[in-house]
N, C-alpha and C positions, 0 to 999 in steps of 0.2 A: 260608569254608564256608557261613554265612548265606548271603552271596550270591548261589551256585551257588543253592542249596536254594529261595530264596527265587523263583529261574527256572525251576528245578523245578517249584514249582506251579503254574504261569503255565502251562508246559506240559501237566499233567496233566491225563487225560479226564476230563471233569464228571461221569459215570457209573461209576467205578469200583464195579466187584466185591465190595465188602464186605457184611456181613452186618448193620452197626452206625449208628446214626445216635449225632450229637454230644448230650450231657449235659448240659452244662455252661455254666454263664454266663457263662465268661472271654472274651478275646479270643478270636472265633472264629479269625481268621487264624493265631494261635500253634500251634492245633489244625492246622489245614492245612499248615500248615510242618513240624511234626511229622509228621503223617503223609504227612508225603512219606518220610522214610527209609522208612517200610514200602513203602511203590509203589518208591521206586528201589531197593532190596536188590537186587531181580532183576539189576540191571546194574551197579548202583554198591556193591559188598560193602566196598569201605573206609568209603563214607558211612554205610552200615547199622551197621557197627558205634561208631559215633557218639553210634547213640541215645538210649542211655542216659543219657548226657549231656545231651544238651540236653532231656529231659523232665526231667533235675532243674535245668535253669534254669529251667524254665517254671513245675516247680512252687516254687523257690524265689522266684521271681515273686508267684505267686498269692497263698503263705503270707504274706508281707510285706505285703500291703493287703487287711486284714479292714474290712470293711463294719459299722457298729457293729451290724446286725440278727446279724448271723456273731459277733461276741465275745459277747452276751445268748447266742445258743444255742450258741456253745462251754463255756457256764456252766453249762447245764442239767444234761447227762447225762453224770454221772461215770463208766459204762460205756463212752465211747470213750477212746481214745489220746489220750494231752495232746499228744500231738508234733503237725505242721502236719497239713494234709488232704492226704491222699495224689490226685494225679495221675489220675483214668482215664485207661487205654489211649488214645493218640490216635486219633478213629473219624472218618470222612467220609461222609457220607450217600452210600446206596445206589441205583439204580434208573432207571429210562429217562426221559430227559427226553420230558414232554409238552406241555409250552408256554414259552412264553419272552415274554419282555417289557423292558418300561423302566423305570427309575423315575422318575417324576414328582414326590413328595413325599419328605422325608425329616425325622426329627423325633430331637433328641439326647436319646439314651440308647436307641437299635436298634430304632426303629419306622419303618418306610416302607411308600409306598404305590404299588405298581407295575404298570402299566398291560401288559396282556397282548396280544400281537399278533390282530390279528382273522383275519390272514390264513393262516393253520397249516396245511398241507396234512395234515403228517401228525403232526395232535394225537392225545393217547388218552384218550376219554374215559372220566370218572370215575362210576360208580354212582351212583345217590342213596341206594339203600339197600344199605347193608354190612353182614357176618357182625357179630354182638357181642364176637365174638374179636378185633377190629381189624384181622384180615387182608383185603389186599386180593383180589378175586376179580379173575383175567383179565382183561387190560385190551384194548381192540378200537379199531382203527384207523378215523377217520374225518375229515371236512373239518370238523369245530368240537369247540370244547373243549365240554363238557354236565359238569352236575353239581357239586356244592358240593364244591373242592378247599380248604375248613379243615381245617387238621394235618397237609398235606402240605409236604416239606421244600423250600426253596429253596437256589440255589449263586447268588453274586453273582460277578460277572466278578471282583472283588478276591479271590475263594476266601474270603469269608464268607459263613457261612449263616443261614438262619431256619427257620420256621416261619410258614404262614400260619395267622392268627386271627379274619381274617373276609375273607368272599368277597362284591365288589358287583361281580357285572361290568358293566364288562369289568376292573375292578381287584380285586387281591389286596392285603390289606394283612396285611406280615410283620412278627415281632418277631422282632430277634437275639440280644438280648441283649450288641450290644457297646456301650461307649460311645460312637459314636460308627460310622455306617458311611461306609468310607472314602471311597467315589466314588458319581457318579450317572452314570456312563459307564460304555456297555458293554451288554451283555445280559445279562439274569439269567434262572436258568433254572427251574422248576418239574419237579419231578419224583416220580414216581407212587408213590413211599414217604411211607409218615405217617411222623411224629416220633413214636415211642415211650418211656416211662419204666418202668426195670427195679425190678423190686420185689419183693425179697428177705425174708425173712421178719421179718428183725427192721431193718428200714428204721424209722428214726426222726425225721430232719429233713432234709427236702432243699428245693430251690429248683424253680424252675418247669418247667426242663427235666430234674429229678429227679437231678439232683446232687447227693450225701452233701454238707452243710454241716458235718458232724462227723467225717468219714471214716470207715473202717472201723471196725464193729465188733468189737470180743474174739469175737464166737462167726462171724463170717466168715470163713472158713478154708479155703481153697485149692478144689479142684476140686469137693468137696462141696458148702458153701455155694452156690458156681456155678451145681450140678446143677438147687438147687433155686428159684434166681433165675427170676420168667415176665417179660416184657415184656406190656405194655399199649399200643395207639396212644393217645395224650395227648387228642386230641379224637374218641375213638372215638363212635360214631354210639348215640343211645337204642336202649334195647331195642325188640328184638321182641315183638309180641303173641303170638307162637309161642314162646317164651321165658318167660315170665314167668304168674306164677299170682294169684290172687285176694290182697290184703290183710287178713290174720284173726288177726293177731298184735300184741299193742301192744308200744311201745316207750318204757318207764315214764319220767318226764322227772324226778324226784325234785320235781315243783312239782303241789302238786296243784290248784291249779286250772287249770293246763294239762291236768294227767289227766283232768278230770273232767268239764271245756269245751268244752273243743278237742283232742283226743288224739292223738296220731301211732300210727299204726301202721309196724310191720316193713317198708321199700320204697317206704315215702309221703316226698313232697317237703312242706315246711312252711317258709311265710314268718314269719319272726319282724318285726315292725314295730314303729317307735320313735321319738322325737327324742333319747333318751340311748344313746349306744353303749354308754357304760360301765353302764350298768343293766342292757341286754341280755346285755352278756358276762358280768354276772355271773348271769343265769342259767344263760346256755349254762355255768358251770362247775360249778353247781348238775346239769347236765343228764349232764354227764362225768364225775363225781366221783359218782353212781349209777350209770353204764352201762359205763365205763372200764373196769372189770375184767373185764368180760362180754361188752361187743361190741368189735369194731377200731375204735377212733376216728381220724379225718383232721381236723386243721384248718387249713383252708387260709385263712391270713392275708394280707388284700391292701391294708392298711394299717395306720399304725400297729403296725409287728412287735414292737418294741418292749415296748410297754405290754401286745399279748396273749399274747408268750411269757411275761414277765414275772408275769402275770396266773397261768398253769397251774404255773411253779416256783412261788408263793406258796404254793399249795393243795397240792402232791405231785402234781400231775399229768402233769408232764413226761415222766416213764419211761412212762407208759400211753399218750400219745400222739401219734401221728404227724404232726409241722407240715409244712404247705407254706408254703414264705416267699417274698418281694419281696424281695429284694436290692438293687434298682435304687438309686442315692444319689440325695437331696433335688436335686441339679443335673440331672436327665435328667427332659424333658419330660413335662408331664402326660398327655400321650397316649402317652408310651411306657409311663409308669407304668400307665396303663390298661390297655395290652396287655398287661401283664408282669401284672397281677390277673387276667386275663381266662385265661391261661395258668396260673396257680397255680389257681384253680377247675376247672378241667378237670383238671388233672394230679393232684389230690386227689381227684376221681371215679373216673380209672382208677385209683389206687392202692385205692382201696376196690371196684371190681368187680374187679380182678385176685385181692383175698382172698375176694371173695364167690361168682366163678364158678370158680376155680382150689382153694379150700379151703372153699366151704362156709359161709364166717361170715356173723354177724352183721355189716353193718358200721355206721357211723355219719360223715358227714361234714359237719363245719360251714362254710361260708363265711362269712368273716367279713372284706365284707361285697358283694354284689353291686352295688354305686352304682359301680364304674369301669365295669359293664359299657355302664350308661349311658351315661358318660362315652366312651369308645371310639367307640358307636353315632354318636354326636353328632356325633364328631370325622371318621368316615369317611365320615358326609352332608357337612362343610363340603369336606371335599377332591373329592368327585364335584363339589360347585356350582362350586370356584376351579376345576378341570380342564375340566368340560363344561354349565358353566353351570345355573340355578337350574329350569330346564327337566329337567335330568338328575334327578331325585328327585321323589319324589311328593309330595302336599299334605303330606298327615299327619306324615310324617317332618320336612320343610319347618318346621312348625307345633310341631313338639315330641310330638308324637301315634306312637301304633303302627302303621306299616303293616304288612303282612303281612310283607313280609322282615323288621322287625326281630322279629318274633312267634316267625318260626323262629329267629331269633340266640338270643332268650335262651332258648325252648323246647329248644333244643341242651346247654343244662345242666340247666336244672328240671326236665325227663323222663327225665334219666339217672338218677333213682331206679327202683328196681325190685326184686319180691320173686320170686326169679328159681325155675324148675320144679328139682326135681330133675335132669334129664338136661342141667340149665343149671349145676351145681354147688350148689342149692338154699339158696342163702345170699342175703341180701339189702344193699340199698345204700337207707338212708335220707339224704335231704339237710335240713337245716337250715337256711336261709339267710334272714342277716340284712342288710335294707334299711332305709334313713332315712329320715325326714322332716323339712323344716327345722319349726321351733316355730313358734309361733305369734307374730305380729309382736307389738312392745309398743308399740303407738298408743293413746295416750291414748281410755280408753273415751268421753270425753266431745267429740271429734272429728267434725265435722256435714261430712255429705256434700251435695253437691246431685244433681237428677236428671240435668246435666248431667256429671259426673264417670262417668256410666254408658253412656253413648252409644254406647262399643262392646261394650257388654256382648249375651249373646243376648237376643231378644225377651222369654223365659218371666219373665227378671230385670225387664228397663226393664215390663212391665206390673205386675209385682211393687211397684218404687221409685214408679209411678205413681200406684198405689193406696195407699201409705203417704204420697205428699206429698200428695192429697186430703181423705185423713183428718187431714191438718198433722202429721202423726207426723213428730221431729226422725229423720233418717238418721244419727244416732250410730254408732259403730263398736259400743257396747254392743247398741244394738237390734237392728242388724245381723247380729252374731254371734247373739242370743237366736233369730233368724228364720232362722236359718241362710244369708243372704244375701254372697255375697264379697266385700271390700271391695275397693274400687280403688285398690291401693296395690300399688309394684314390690314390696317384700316378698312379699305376699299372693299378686300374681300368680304371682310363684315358684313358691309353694307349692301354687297350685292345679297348676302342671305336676306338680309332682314326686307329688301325690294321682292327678293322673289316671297317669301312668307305675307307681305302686305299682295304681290299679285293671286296670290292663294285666297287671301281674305278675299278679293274684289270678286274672284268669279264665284263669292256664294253670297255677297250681295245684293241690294237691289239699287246699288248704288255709291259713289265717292267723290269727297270735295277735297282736292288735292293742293293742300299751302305749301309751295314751293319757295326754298331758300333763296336761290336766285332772284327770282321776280322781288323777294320780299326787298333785297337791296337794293333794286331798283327804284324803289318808293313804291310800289301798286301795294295800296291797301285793299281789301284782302288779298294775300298773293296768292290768287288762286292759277292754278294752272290748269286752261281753258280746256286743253285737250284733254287733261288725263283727270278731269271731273265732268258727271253725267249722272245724271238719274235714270234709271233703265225703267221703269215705270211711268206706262201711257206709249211706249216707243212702235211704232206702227199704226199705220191707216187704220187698220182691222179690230182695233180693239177701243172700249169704253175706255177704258182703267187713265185717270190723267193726277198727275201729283201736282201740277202747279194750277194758280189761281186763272183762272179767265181772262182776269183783269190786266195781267203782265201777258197773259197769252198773245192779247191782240197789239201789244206795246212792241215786244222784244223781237218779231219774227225775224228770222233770218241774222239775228243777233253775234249768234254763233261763230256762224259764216263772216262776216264782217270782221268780225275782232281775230278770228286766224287768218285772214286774206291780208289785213294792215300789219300782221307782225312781220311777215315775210314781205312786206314790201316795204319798210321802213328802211330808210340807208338807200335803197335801191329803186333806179329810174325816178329819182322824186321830182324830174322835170315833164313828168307828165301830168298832166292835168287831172286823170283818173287816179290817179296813184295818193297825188298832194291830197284828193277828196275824199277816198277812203282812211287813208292816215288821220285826217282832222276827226270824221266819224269818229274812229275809234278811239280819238282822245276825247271827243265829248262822255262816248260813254262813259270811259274811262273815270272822267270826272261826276259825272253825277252819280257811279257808284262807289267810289273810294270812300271807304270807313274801314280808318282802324279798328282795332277790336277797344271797349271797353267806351267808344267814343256817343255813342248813340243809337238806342235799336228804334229802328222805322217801322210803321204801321204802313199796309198795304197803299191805303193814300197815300203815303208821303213816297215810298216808291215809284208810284204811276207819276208822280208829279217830276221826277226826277229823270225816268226812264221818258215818259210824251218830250221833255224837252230837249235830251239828246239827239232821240228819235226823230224830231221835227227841225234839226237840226239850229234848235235855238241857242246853241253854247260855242257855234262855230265863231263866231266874232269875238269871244271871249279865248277860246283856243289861240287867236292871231295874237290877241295881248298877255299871253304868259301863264293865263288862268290854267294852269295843269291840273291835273289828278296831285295832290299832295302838298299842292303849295297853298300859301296862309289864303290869298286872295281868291283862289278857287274853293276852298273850305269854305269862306265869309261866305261867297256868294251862295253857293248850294241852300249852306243853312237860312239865309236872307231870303230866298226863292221858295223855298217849302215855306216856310213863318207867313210870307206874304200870300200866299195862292190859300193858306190854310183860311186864314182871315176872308178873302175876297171870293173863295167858291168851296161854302159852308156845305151850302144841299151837295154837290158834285161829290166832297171828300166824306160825310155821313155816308152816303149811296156805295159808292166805294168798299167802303168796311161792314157794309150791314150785307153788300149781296156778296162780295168780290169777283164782279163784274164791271164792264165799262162800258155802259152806251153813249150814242152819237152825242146826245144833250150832254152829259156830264164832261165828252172830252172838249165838246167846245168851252164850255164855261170853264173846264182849268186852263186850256191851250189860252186863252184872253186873256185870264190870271197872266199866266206866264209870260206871254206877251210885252203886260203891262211893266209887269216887273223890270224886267230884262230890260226894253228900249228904255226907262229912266236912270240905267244903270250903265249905260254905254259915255 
């Protein structure tokens, strides 16, 4: 019976009539085999009744080899079925072939790179700009393929399929999701449906092609549940500006001095930047464990799944929110693993604009973290040079540099935030997205360079090293780094790529909160580094649009200013009077915002309470006796001083959180609070 069946799909049209594109990460081909009873019914009614049967071998297949990412999230949520993961319907992509091609590359674990005919008479070309709904508009007949065909589905001659996840033509490069695709023979076909992921109300962990990894929920329930199921396209295209409305809402991060710095608003994209992931994640749990109850959270995990589902059971967070995970095992290529990240970030965007234009919400999505997209990019410039030589790609890309296609690669997920109009579903999609840096090399500070060692550096530098070996200045790695100068070292060079690819990110965002290593050695919890973090959103006189709350508006002014005017003054003239009073300023702030990650997330009260008493400089006498940012006694008090003000100005701190606003009446009754506190503490 296989065998018939298995010539059955060999036979079957590559465009069948369905309604459904494949889910699922398994073997693509077992899918195709299956859904061949459905296609032969019509003729073969003893094979049809089969069925049944062999979708419970497939799924007792599947159940049998859990992925250890699958056993951590079958741990989570005690709301599904203990029994194995139930089977979706076998589905085969739908839709009219528009181009067809070869494959030239192939990479294990269901990444290839397949080269598209030139010659197509009658290709359909694809829109560049599509509805926000992911449906495609009427497709029209012409002599060349046009337009960016990412997240349209592919069929391979073996009856496996993909997904493409990045377009260079004249190559498309797909991801399958199998272990392994079976041949490089034949024609594969591209065709003019996206890949879509179905997202049901109470969806809680799936995979990249939005397959339940815990199966059915208890409240999914026959044709109902169904009814209320939307579809999303996986790599549906950024919004419209006809869609979308001004930014005038924050979105509280429980850290305040991210509130207070660098703020996010409702529909803003935000790079979080680092050398410790695990510092970062624990604020992003700091971030969700404020917001989790109130907005839809996604997080789309594209390493290490492990350690960050891990991370959200610790805390309770797992019921509140929604994972996208890597599947892929430690054996399947690095570039498939890249594509399979690349694919879990998108699939975690539609799932958060399908609740945000379909229901209205709030959403929130984290990616965690964007460094495969890199990876990917990188990997699909070396396969254009091995194909059509080093001529085929431009300098910059060549160079490790942004050209403009890769500009629109990553802008393809960083602009899919949005705070979308009412007649849009008037809900919004914020993104979160966390990127790395490698550290700082550990060369010995007392390591002497010569002028020779720079020779291929740019000119502005070698006039720079010029003027330091005239003046006999030793070229130490110390003096170096003190001058801000790069050292010429493989490390170092690294580093300077992966700085320039994060300053590529920054100018297509709407914003960056920058964890510096340094500072973090210094004790400043969060180490943020003031200058080179900023919300760009609300920034001019002239415009509505504001990302942070009111309530920290009228607290923090000139905040900024203060805390970079004390770093450069510190060490320096501290015998002046203005100086000694700026410096104390900025250690009170200092101190009422220091939080480690993982240590406590604040509600917008408990910031104002924190930020009024720096601000009014009620932590200066506390500054004189030792109370720093980071030490035990300055910790005790902070958290003594919010517990007491919470208790003693109830109506002030309700008022606070219901408008996120501060008037006159509410600042005096916390400023008392405070007050009170303070002078029995002295």
């Amino acid at each position: 019976m296989i065998l018939v069946l298995s010539r059955l799909v060999q036979k079957l049209p590559l465009r069948p009539k369905l309604t459904s594109i494949p889910t699922n990460s398994m073997k693509i081909h077992s899918l195709a085999l299956a859904g061949a009873f459905v296609q032969a019914s019509a003729w073969m009614p003893n094979i049809a009744s089969k069925h049944n049967t062999l979708l419970s071998i497939v799924h007792q297949k599947r159940t049998t080899h859990q992925s250890p990412v699958q056993k951590v999230q079958s741990q989570l949520h005690s709301t599904f079925t203990p029994e194995g993961i139930e089977l979706p319907t076998p589905l085969v992509p739908t839709g009219n072939t528009i181009a067809d091609g070869t494959v030239v590359s192939i990479f294990r674990g269901g990444f290839a790179a397949i080269r598209i005919k030139d010659d197509i008479d009658e290709a359909y070309a694809t829109p560049q700009v599509v509805d926000t709904t992911g449906k495609l508009p009427k497709s029209f007949k012409m002599n060349s393929l046009g337009g960016d065909l990412i997240g349209h589905q592919v069929v391979f001659n073996s009856g496996q399929t993909g997904v493409i996840v990045t377009h260079r033509p004249p190559i498309v490069f797909v991801y399958t999701g199998d272990d392994e695709i079976q041949t490089m023979d034949g024609s594969v076909e591209i065709l003019d449906s996206l890949a879509k992921v179905s997202v049901p109300d109470d969806l809680r962990s799936v995979d990249c092609f939005g397959t339940s990894l815990l199966g059915k929920s208890s409240s999914q329930k026959g044709a109902a549940a169904d009814a209320e199921t939307k579809q999303r396209a996986i790599f549906s295209p950024i919004p419209q500006v006809k869609d979308i409305k001004l930014i005038n809402s924050p979105l509280i991060t429980g850290v305040t001095m991210f509130d207070a710095l660098a703020p996010i608003g409702k529909g803003q994209n935000m790079l979080l930047i680092g050398d410790d992931v695990e510092d970062m994640r624990g604020y992003v749990c700091d971030f969700l464990s404020i917001q989790a109850k109130r907005t839809r959270c996604v997080y789309a995990s594209t390493q290490d799944n492990d350690k960050a589902l891990e991370m959200l059971q610790k805390f309770g967070l797992q019921d509140d929110v929604i994972t996208v995970s890597r599947t892929s095992g430690a054996d399947s290529d690095k570039i498939s693993q890249a594509a399979e990240a690349t694919m879990v970030a998108a699939t975690a965007c539609s799932i958060a604009e399908s609740f945000a234009l379909e229901k209205g919400e709030d959403t929130l999505v984290i990616v965690d973290n964007i460094d495969q997209h890199k990876k990917l990019w990188d990997a699909t410039t070396r396969v254009l040079v091995d194909v059509f030589g080093i001529e085929s790609v431009v300098k910059s890309d060549r160079d490790g540099g942004a050209s403009s296609e890769m500009r629109a690669f990553f802008s393809s997920l960083i602009q899919r935030s949005a705070a979308f109009k009412v007649k849009r579903g008037g809900g919004s999609v914020t993104l979160l997205l966390l990127t790395t840096i490698p550290r700082l090399s550990v060369d010995d500070d007392s390591r002497e360079f010569t002028a020779d060692d720079f020779k291929d550096s740019p000119a502005k530098i070698k006039d720079r090293i010029q003027l330091l070996t005239d003046k006999k200045v030793p070229l130490t790695t110390a003096t170096l780094r003190k001058i801000q100068i790069p050292i010429p070292s493989d490390s170092e060079g690294m580093r300077r790529l992966s700085l320039q690819h994060v300053d590529d990110l920054i100018s297509m965002s709407d914003g960056q909160i920058w964890l510096d290593e340094e500072l973090k050695k210094s004790g400043r919890q969060p180490p943020m580094d003031f200058q080179r973090s900023v919300t760009r959103i609300g920034i001019g006189a002239d415009t509505e649009s504001r990302a942070d709350a009111a309530a920290i508006r009228r607290v923090v002014e000139g905040l900024r200013l203060d805390l970079s005017q004390a770093e450069h003054m510190e060490g320096a003239e501290m015998g002046a009077k203005s100086s000694v009073k700026q410096v104390k300023s900025a250690k009170s702030w200092l101190l009422a915002m220091h939080q480690p990650p993982l240590s406590h997330s604040r509600s917008l009260s408990e910031s104002i309470v924190v930020l009024l008493a720096a601000s009014k400089g009620h932590l200066g006498d506390f500054i004189d006796k030792g109370y720093g940012a980071g030490t035990k006694e300055g910790e005790d008090l902070i958290a003594n001083l919010v517990s007491h003000v919470k208790a003693n100005a109830v109506n002030a701190m309700e008022e606070i959180d219901s408008t996120q606003d501060l008037t006159p009446e509410s600042t005096k009754e916390i400023e008392n609070a405070i007050k009170g506190f303070l002078s029995s503490s002295l």
